[in-house]
Structure formats: structure tokens, C-alpha cells
Phi, psi and omega in degrees: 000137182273154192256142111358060193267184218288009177252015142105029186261134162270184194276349133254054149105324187270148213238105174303276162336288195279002162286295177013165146317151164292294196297341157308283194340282187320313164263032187251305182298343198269355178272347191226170181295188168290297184313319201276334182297334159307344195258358172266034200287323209273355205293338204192183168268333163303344196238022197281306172238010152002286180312323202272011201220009194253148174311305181266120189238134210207101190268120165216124187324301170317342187254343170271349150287342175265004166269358210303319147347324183277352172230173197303124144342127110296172188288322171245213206239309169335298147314349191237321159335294176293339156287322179290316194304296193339289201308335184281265240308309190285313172267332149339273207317308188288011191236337181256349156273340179248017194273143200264332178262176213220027174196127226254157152247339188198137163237135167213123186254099197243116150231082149200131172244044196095324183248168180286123156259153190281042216272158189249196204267031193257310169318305154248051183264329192284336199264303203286307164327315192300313205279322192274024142293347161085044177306148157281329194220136229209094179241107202227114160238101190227129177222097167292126141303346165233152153321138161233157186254098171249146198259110194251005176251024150310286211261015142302335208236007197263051188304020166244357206261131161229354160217143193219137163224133184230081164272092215242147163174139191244150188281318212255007113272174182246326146252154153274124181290137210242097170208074181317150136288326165217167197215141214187054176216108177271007177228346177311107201259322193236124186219127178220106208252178193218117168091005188243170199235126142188189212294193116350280166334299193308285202318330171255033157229355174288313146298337153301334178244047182207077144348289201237016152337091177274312190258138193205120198227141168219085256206119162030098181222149167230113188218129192290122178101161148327089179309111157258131198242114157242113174222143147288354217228336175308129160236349143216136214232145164223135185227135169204129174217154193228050161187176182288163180192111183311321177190131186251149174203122190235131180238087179204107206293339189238330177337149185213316190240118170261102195223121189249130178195071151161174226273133194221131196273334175209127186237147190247099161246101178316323176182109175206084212285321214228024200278129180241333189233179142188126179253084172241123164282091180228111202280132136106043185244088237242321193293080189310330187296332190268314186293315130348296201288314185264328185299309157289299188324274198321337168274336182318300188280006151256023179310341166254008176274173158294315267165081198256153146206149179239134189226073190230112167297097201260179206286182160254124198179174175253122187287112165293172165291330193272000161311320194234012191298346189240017171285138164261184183322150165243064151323334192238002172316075173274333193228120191205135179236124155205122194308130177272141127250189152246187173219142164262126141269121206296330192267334190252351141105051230177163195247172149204144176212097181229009187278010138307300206301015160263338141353314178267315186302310199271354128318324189276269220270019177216090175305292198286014183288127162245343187221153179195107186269171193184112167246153207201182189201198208271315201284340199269346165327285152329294194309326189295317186307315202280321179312265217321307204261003186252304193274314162093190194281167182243142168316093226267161183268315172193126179282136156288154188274003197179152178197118183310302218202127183232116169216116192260107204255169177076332197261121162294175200227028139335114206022051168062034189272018205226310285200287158304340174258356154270356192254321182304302181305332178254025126289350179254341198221053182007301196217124177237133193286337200220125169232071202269109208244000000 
């Protein structure tokens, strides 16, 4: 067997590696970041500009915090901010002056590790250089100690991007503004943007000029007016937010994967036909007149997935049957998750947790339900123990003959309350094959 040294020659003489082919060479580099592949600059002479030719370019904050032993201490913590940044900031800007072809396959920039960086306006002059290379795919994480001027309607206007991601967020505001004048990415298949503020309007033109828009994610967003999501072309939408949003009304005719994940007064949904997963979180629905009102609905228009989990705080009151007397059938219902939580009310100084009492409807309304998960937690243990020694078993609306798999995740069996929550259950349901706690 031949031995091998770190430059890759084996022991007669010939350097294996740097013979390779350019285009071998090129995609062997397309596998490491931009730095370490610049660095393979020193193997040879063949490998000198190499680095300037790879399709892919991959900026990350991390290897110069997991490098740190290479540069000087400074007195503060601040100060050693400002030196990592410089160096990321340098090398950006120099890998995009030197570069030898004039067009991209992938650009990706993550400067956030959790905290703010002290980054100056050369990063993002560095994203608006990156975009008039013409990227297909476009990934940007940037978290700044100051406000920046990113030209978004560069990267708006930008007809070769087919997946563009924007995670923007700033110390001294909480969004970035998103609001191009005109939008132009006709091939843009996936879009996921973070942190950003715009109108109505914006949203709806934003979708107007994403033709063929499959994927489409919105993370701690802020949008003026009324959301409206209409596209023909979706097949998957994620809203996950940490504020209120007055009214949602999603129209999407191809939907297939749904993930809902904040407090909302009113969700509309119009027409999603093809619908297979859904995931709703809908925290803080305190109001019983909104919850009555939204609340059958909103299971009505999930009737045709497969695969459900629900998160919902519901007011304090009892869901009744004549609530939901007019939801149809879960015909295609297989899979159903649903989270207990509670809510504390403040006025009446009391939990409420009911989002058991959903539990016999969607037995009732789901022939084909085989599994059913119930996540819980230490406080909704309590609340159940105390419901449970106040109220006693409840009545079933029609027992089922059989249920596959039952799994109860978060909850102990502390006076037997895993024991009881299963006794509970077989009042709805005559025989369960699996029970996993």
C-alpha cells in the first residue's frame, strides 16, 4: 500500500490531486466553504486560482469564531467583535473582486450566531455585488448592530434566483424594510424571508411577480393591513410569528403543506382542496365570541388533510357538540397531534385547558384515524388531575371500535395520571393496539 503525504503525492513523485482535471479540481472545492477552499491557493501552482472559479460561494461567521486563538486579544469583548467582523468583511469583499468568471450558482452569507454583529454598510454592498452575479440560489443571515441600506430592489429584479432566503434583523429596529419597487423572479421556486416589515400591497405584488412560487416561509414578519396569501402555485406556506396579526386569508388552490404558528383574530381560509399536512399554533384566543366563530370553521377547511397537529388556547368554556355539529367527516385523517396547553386568566384568576374536549369529535369525525398523539406538560398534568376530580368521566358521543397507536408525550404518571388519561380515552374508544407513554 502506498503512503500518502498531507499534499496529496504518493511516493513516485507524482502529485495525483493537482493533475485531476479543472473541472474535478473545481467541484472537489465546491464541497468547503469560501475560505477554506481559498486556502487551498498554497497546494501548488495549479491550485493558485482555482478558488476564483468555484460555482459556489459560502461565507460563514463560524469558522472565524472557531478560529479565534489566530487573532490578538483585545481589551474588550467589543473590540475582538470588530476585528472578526473586519476579517469576514475582507474576505467577502476580496473573493468577489477577484473572482474569475462573472456568474454564481450559489451565494451564501450567514453573519448571525445568535447576537448582533458590528458590521459596517461594506456587507451589505457585499449581498447587492453577490446578487448581480446572478445566482440561482441566494441565501443571506445577517444580524447587525446598526440599521443597513440593503438595494432589495437588486434582489428583487434578480431573474435567475430560484431559492432566495433573507434573514435580516437589526438591534436598533426590529424589522427590515421590505418594500421593492418592482419584482421580477420568474423562476423563483422557494422564498423565505425573516424579519422584515412591508405593506399589504408589497405582499401582493410580491406574489404577483413569483410566477411559479412553490415554497413560500415568513418568520417574525411584520405586514400593514390585512395578510392575504393568494397564489396558484403554492404548495407550501409557513407563517410563524411573535405578535398579533389581526386577519389572515390564505387562497391557494395547490396547497399541500401548511404551518401556522401565531396569534391571529381571524383566519380565512378559501380554498385548499389538496391540502395533506397542517400544523396550528394559535396562542392567546381569549375572546370565547372569536373562538365559537373561528374555531369550527377553521377545522371545517382542514378536512382534507392526512396528517393534523393543532396547538390551540382555547377560551374558558366548554367545546360543545352543537359547536362543531356542522364540520364534516376527516376522511383522509390518519395521523392527529394535539397539544394540551394551558392559559391562565388573568381576571378570573384560573387555567383553562380544553383542548382534550376535542378529542371525541375528531374520533367521531375521523374513520381512518390510526394514531393519535397528546403532548402535555407538568402544569397541564396538574390542571387535568384537579378538571378530572371536579368533573368525573364524560360521556362519549359514539364509541369506536379500535384505535392503532396512542402516544402520550410530556406528561408523568404521578397519581397515576397517564392511567387516568387513558381511562378517559376508552370511553371513546372500545380497543387500542399500542399505547406509548
Amino acid at each position: 500500500m502506498m503512503n500518502i503525504n498531507w499534499c496529496g503525492r504518493v511516493n513516485d513523485g507524482i502529485d495525483r490531486i493537482s493533475s485531476l482535471p479543472d473541472d474535478v479540481r473545481k467541484h472537489i472545492l465546491s464541497f468547503l466553504s469560501t475560505r477554506e477552499a481559498v486556502q487551498t491557493c498554497i497546494l501548488s501552482k495549479r491550485w493558485i486560482n482555482t478558488w476564483a472559479s468555484v460555482l459556489d460561494l459560502k461565507f460563514d461567521m463560524e469558522e472565524f469564531i472557531d478560529d479565534m486563538e489566530e487573532f490578538r486579544w483585545p481589551e474588550t469583548l467589543e473590540d475582538l467583535d470588530v476585528q472578526l467582523v473586519t476579517k469576514f468583511e475582507l474576505l467577502v469583499k476580496s473573493v468577489l473582486e477577484k473572482r474569475e468568471i462573472s456568474c454564481v450558482n450559489m451565494f451564501q452569507l450567514w453573519l448571525d450566531s445568535g447576537f448582533y454583529w458590528p458590521c459596517t454598510q461594506t456587507v451589505p454592498n457585499c449581498i447587492c455585488d453577490a446578487i448581480k452575479l446572478e445566482p440561482r440560489e441566494f441565501l443571506v443571515k445577517l444580524r447587525s448592530c446598526e440599521n443597513f441600506n440593503l438595494n432589495t430592489d437588486l434582489i428583487f429584479t434578480c431573474a435567475s434566483l430560484i431559492h432566495l432566503q433573507l434573514h435580516l434583523s437589526s438591534k436598533v429596529d426590529p424589522f427590515v424594510a421590505m418594500e421593492p419597487n418592482s419584482i421580477n423572479l420568474p423562476f423563483l421556486k422557494t422564498l423565505n424571508l425573516y424579519g422584515v416589515i412591508m405593506s399589504d400591497d408589497s405582499l401582493k405584488k410580491l406574489l404577483l411577480g413569483c410566477h411559479v412560487l412553490e415554497e413560500l416561509v415568513l418568520e417574525r414578519f411584520y405586514i400593514e393591513g390585512i395578510i392575504k396569501i393568494c397564489s396558484n402555485t403554492l404548495k407550501m406556506l409557513v407563517l410563524r410569528n411573535d405578535h398579533d396579526v389581526m386577519r389572515l386569508h390564505i387562497s391557494t388552490p395547490n396547497l399541500m403543506y401548511l404551518v401556522i404558528s401565531m396569534c391571529t383574530r381571524e383566519i380565512l381560509f378559501l380554498n385548499m382542496p389538496l391540502l395533506v399536512y397542517a400544523s396550528i399554533n394559535i396562542p392567546g384566543w381569549y375572546d370565547q365570541d372569536i373562538y365559537l366563530t373561528m374555531g369550527p370553521k377553521l377545522i371545517h377547511n382542514l378536512s382534507n388533510v392526512k396528517s393534523l397537529r393543532l396547538e390551540l388556547q382555547c377560551p374558558k368554556g366548554k367545546v360543545q357538540k352543537k359547536d362543531f355539529s356542522n364540520c364534516p367527516v376527516f376522511n383522509n385523517l390518519k395521523h392527529l397531534e394535539l397539544v394540551m396547553t394551558r392559559v391562565f386568566y388573568i381576571f378570573e384568576k384560573s387555567w383553562g385547558f380544553y383542548v382534550f374536549d376535542l378529542v371525541p369529535f375528531f374520533l367521531h369525525q375521523s374513520p381512518e384515524l390510526q394514531e393519535l398523539t397528546l403532548y402535555g406538560d407538568a402544569m397541564v398534568t396538574k390542571f387535568v388531575e384537579e378538571e378530572a376530580t371536579q368533573e368525573g368521566p364524560r360521556d362519549a358521543l359514539v364509541q369506536r371500535e379500535f384505535l392503532k397507536t396512542v402516544r402520550i408525550v410530556g406528561c408523568n404518571n404521578d397519581n397515576g395520571f397517564v392511567d387516568r388519561l387513558i381511562n378517559r380515552l376508552l370511553v371513546h374508544v372500545k380497543v387500542i393496539g399500542e399505547i406509548i407513554v
